[in-house]
PANU-708270 format. One record per atom (N, C-alpha, C): x negated, y negated, z negated; residue number from 1; residue in three letters; atom name. Coordinates in steps of 0.001 Angstrom, whole numbers. Example, Ala and Ser with C-alpha at 12.3 -4.5 7.8 and 13.67 -1.06 7.14 Angstrom:
<rs>
<<-13190; 5690; -7800>; 1; ALA; N>,
<<-12300; 4500; -7800>; 1; ALA; CA>,
<<-13200; 3300; -7800>; 1; ALA; C>,
<<-12850; 2250; -7080>; 2; SER; N>,
<<-13670; 1060; -7140>; 2; SER; CA>,
<<-12900; -30; -7870>; 2; SER; C>,
</rs>
This chain:
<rs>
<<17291; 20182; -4724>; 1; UNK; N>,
<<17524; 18757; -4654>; 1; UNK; CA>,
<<16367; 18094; -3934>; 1; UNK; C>,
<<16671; 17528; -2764>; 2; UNK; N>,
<<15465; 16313; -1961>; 2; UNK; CA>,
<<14988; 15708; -3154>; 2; UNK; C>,
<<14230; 14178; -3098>; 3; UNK; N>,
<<14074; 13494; -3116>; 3; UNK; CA>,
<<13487; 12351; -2289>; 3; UNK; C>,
<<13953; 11005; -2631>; 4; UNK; N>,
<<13236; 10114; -1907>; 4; UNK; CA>,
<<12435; 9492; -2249>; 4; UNK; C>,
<<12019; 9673; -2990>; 5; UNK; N>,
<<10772; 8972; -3701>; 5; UNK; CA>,
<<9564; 9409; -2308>; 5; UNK; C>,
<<9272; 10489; -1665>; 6; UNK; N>,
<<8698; 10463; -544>; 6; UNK; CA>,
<<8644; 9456; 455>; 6; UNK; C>,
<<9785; 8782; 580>; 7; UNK; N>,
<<9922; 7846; 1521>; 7; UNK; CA>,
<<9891; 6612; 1281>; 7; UNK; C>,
<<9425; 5797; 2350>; 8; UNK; N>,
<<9502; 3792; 2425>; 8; UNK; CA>,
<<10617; 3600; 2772>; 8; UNK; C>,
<<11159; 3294; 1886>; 9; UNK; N>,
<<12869; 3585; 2151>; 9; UNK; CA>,
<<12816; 1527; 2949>; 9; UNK; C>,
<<11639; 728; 2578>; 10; UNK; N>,
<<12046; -753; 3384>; 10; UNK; CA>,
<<11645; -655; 4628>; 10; UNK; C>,
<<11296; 457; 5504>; 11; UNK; N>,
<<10638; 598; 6937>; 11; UNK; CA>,
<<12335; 630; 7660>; 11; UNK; C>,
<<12979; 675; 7019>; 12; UNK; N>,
<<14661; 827; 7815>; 12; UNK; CA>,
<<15337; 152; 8207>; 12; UNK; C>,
<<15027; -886; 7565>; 13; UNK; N>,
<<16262; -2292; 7068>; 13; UNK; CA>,
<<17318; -1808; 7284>; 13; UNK; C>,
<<17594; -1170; 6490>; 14; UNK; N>,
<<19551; -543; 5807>; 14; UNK; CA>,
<<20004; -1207; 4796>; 14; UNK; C>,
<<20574; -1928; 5019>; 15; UNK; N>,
<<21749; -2142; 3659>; 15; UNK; CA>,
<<22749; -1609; 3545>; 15; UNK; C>,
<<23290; -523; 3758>; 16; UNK; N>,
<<24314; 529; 3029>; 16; UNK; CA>,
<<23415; 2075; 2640>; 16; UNK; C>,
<<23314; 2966; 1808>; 17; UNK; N>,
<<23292; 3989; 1767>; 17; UNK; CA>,
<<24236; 5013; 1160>; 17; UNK; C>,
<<24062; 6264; 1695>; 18; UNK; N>,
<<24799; 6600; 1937>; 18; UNK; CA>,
<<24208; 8382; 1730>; 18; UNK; C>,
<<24993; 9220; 471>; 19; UNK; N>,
<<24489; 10325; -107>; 19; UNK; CA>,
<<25357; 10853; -25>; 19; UNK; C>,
<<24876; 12486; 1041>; 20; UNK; N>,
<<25764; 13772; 333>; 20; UNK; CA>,
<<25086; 14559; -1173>; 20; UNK; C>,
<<25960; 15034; -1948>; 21; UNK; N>,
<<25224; 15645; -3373>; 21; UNK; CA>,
<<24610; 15296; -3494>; 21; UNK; C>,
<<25349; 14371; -5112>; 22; UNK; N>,
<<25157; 13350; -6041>; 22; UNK; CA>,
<<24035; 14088; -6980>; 22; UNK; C>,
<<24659; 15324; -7295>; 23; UNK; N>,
<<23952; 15911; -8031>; 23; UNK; CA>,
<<23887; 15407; -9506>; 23; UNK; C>,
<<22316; 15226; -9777>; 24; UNK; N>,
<<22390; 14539; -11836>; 24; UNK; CA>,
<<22311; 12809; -11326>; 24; UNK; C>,
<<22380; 12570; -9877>; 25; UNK; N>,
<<22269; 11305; -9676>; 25; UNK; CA>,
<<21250; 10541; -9616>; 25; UNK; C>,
<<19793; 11332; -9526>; 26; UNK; N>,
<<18533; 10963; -9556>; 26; UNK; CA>,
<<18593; 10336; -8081>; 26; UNK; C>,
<<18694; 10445; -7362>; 27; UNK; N>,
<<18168; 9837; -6378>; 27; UNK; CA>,
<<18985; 8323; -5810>; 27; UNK; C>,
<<20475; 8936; -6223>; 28; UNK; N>,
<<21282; 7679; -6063>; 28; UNK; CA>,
<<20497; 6618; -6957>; 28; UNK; C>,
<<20380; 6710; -8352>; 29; UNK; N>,
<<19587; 5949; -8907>; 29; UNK; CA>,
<<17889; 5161; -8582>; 29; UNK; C>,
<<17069; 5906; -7801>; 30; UNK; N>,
<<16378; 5488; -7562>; 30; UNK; CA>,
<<16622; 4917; -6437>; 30; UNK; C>,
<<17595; 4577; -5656>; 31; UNK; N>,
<<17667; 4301; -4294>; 31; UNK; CA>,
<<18474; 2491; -4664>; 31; UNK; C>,
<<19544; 2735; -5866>; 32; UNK; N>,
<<19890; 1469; -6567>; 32; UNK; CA>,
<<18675; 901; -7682>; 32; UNK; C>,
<<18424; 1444; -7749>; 33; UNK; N>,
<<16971; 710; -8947>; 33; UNK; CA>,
<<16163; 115; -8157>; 33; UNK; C>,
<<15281; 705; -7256>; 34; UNK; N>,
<<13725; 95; -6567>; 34; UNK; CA>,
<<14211; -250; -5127>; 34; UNK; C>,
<<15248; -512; -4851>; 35; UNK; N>,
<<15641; -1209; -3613>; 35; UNK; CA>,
<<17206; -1930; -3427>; 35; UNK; C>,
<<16949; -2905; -4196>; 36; UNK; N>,
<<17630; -3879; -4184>; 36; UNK; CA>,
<<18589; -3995; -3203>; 36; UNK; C>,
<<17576; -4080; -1579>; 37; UNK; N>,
<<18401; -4648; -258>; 37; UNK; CA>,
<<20025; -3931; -45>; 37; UNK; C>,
<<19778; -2489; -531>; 38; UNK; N>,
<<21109; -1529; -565>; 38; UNK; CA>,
<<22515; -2659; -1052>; 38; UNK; C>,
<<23229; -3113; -510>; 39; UNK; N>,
<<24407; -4144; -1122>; 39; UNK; CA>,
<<25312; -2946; -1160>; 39; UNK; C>,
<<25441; -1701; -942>; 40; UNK; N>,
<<26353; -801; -1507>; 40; UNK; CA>,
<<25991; 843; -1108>; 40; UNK; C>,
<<26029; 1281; -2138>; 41; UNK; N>,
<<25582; 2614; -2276>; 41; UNK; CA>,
<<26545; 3804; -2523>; 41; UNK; C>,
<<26938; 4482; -1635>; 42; UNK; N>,
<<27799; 5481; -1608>; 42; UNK; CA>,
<<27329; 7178; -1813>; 42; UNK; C>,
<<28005; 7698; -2958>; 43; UNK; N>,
<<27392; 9324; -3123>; 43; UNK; CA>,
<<28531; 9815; -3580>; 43; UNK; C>,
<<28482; 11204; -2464>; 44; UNK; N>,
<<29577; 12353; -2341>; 44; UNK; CA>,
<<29357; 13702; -3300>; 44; UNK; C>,
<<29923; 14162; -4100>; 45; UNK; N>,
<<29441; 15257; -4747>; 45; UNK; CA>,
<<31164; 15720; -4538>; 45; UNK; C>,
<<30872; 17074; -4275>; 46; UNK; N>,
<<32142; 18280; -3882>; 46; UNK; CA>,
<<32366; 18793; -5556>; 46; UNK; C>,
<<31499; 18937; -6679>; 47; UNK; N>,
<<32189; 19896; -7435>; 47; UNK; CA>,
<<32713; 18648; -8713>; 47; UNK; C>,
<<34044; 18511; -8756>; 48; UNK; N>,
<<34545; 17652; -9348>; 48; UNK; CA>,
<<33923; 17072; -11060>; 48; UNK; C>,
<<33471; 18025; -11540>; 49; UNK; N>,
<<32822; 17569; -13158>; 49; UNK; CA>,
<<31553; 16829; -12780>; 49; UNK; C>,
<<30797; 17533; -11743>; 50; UNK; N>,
<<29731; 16816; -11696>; 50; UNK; CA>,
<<29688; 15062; -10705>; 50; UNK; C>,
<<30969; 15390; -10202>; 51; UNK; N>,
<<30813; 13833; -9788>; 51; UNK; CA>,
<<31964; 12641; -10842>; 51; UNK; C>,
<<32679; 13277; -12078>; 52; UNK; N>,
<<33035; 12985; -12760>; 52; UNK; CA>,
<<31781; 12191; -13599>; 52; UNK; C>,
<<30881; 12743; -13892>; 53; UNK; N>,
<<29922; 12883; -14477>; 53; UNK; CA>,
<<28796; 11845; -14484>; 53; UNK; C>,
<<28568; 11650; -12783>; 54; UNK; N>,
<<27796; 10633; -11869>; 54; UNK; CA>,
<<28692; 9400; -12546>; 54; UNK; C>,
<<30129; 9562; -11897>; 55; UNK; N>,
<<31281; 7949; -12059>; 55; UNK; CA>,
<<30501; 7350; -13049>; 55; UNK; C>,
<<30544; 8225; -14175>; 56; UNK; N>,
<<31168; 7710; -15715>; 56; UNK; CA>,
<<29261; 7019; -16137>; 56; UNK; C>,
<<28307; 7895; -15192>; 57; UNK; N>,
<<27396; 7133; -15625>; 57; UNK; CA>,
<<27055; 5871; -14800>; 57; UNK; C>,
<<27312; 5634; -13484>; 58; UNK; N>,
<<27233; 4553; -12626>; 58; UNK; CA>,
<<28696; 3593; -12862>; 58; UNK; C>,
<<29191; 3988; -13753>; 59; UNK; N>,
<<30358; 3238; -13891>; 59; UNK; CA>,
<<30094; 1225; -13691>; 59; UNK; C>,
<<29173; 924; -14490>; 60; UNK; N>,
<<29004; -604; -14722>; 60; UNK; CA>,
<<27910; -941; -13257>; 60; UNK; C>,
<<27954; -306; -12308>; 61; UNK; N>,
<<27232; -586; -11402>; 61; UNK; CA>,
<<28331; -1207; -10315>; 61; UNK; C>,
<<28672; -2436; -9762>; 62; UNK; N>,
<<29712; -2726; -8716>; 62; UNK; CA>,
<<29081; -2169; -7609>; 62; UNK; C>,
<<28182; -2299; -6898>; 63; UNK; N>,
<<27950; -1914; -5639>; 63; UNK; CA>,
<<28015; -295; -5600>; 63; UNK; C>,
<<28020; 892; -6324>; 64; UNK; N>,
<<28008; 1973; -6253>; 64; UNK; CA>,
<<29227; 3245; -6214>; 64; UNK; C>,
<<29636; 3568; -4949>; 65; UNK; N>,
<<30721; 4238; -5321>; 65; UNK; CA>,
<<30792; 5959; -5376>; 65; UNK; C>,
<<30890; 6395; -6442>; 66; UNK; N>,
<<30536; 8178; -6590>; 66; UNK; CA>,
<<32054; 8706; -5641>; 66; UNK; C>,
<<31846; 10134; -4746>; 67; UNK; N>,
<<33390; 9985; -4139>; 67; UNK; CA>,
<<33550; 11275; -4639>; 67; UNK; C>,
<<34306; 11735; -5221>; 68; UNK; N>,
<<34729; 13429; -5110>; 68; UNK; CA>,
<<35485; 14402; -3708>; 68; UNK; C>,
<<34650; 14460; -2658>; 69; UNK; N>,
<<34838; 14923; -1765>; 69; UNK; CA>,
<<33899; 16158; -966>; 69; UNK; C>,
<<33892; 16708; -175>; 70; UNK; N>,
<<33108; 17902; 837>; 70; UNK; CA>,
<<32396; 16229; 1950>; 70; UNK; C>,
<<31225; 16780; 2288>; 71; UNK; N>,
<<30335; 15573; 2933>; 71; UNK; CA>,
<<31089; 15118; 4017>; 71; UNK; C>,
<<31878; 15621; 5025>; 72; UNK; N>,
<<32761; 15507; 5922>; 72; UNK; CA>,
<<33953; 14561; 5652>; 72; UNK; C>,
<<34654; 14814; 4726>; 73; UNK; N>,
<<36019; 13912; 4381>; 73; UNK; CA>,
<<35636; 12496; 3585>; 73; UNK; C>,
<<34384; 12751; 2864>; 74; UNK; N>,
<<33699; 11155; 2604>; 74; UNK; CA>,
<<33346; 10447; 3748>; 74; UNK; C>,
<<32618; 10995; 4491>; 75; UNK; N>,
<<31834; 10083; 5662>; 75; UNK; CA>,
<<33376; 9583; 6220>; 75; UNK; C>,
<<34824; 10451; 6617>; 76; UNK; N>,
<<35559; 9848; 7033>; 76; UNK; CA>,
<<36190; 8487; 6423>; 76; UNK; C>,
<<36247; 8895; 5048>; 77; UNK; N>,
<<36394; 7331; 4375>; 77; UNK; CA>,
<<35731; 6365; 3878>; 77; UNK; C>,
<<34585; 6544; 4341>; 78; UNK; N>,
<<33585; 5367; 4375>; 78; UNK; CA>,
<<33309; 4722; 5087>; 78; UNK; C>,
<<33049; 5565; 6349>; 79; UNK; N>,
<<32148; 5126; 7825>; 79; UNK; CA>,
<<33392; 3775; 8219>; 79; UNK; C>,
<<34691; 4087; 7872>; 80; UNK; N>,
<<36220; 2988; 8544>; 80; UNK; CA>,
<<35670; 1195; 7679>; 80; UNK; C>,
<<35071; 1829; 6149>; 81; UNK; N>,
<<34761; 674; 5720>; 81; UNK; CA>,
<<33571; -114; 5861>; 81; UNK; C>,
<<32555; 172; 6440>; 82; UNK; N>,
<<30930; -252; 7193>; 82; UNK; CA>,
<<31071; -932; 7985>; 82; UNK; C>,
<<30869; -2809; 7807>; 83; UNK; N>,
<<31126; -3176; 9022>; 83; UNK; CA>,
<<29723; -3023; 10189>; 83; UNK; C>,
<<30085; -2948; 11595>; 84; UNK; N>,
<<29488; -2553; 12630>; 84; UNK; CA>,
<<27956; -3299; 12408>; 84; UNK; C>,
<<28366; -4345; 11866>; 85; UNK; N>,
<<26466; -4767; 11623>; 85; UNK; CA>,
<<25464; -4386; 10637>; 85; UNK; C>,
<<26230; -3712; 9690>; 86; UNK; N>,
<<25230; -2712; 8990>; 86; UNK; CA>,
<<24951; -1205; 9408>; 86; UNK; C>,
<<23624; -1329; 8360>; 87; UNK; N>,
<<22249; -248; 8753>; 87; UNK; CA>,
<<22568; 577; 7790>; 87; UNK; C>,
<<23055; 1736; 8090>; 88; UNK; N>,
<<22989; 2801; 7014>; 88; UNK; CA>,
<<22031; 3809; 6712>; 88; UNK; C>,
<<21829; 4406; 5715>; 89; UNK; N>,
<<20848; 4844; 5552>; 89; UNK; CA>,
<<21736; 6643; 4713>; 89; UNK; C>,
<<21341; 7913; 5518>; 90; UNK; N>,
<<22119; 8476; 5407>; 90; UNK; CA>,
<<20819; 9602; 4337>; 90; UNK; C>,
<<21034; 10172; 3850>; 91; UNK; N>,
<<20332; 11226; 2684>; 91; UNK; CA>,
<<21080; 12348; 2887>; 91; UNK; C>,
<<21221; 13015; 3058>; 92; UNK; N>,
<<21762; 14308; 3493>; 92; UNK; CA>,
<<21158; 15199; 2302>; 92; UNK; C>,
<<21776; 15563; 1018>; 93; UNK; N>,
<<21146; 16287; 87>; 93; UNK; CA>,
<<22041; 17577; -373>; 93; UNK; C>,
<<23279; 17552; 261>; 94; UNK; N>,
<<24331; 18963; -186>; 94; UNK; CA>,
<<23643; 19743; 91>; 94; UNK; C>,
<<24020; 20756; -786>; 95; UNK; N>,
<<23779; 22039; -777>; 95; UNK; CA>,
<<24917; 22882; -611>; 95; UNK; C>,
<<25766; 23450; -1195>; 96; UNK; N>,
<<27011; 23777; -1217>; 96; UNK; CA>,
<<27399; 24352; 513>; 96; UNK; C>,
</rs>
């Protein structure tokens, strides 16, 4: 598992991000906790319990959506909803 806690995640100016493997959701969480600017936060996890898992704990979060998909077939149904003037911010953390 990456993390971003390495990074200045405000050197970007992104307001969307955007995660393959969700994993225990540590990082999605720190990426919605200590940076606000994110107005919506998207994380892909492929093995269905564990992104069951993510949902049910980001559930009361509106801006956050967990997807049960392979990193490929999410980015296809996301990238259609990003409008062209946002900055995404992509984390690339699958393993799988």
């Amino acid at each position: 598992m990456g993390s971003l806690r390495a990074f200045n995640l405000t050197l970007f100016g992104c307001n969307v991000f955007f995660e393959t493997g969700t994993g225990t959701g540590a990082s999605l969480h720190y990426a919605w906790r200590n940076h606000p600017f994110f107005k919506k936060l998207y994380s892909t996890e492929i093995h269905a319990a564990t992104a069951a898992e993510a949902a049910a704990h980001f559930k009361a979060v509106d801006n956050i959506e967990i997807l049960t998909a392979d990193s490929v077939t999410a980015l296809r149904r996301v990238l259609p909803k990003v409008a062209r003037t946002d900055r995404i911010l992509f984390f690339l953390d699958a393993h799988f």
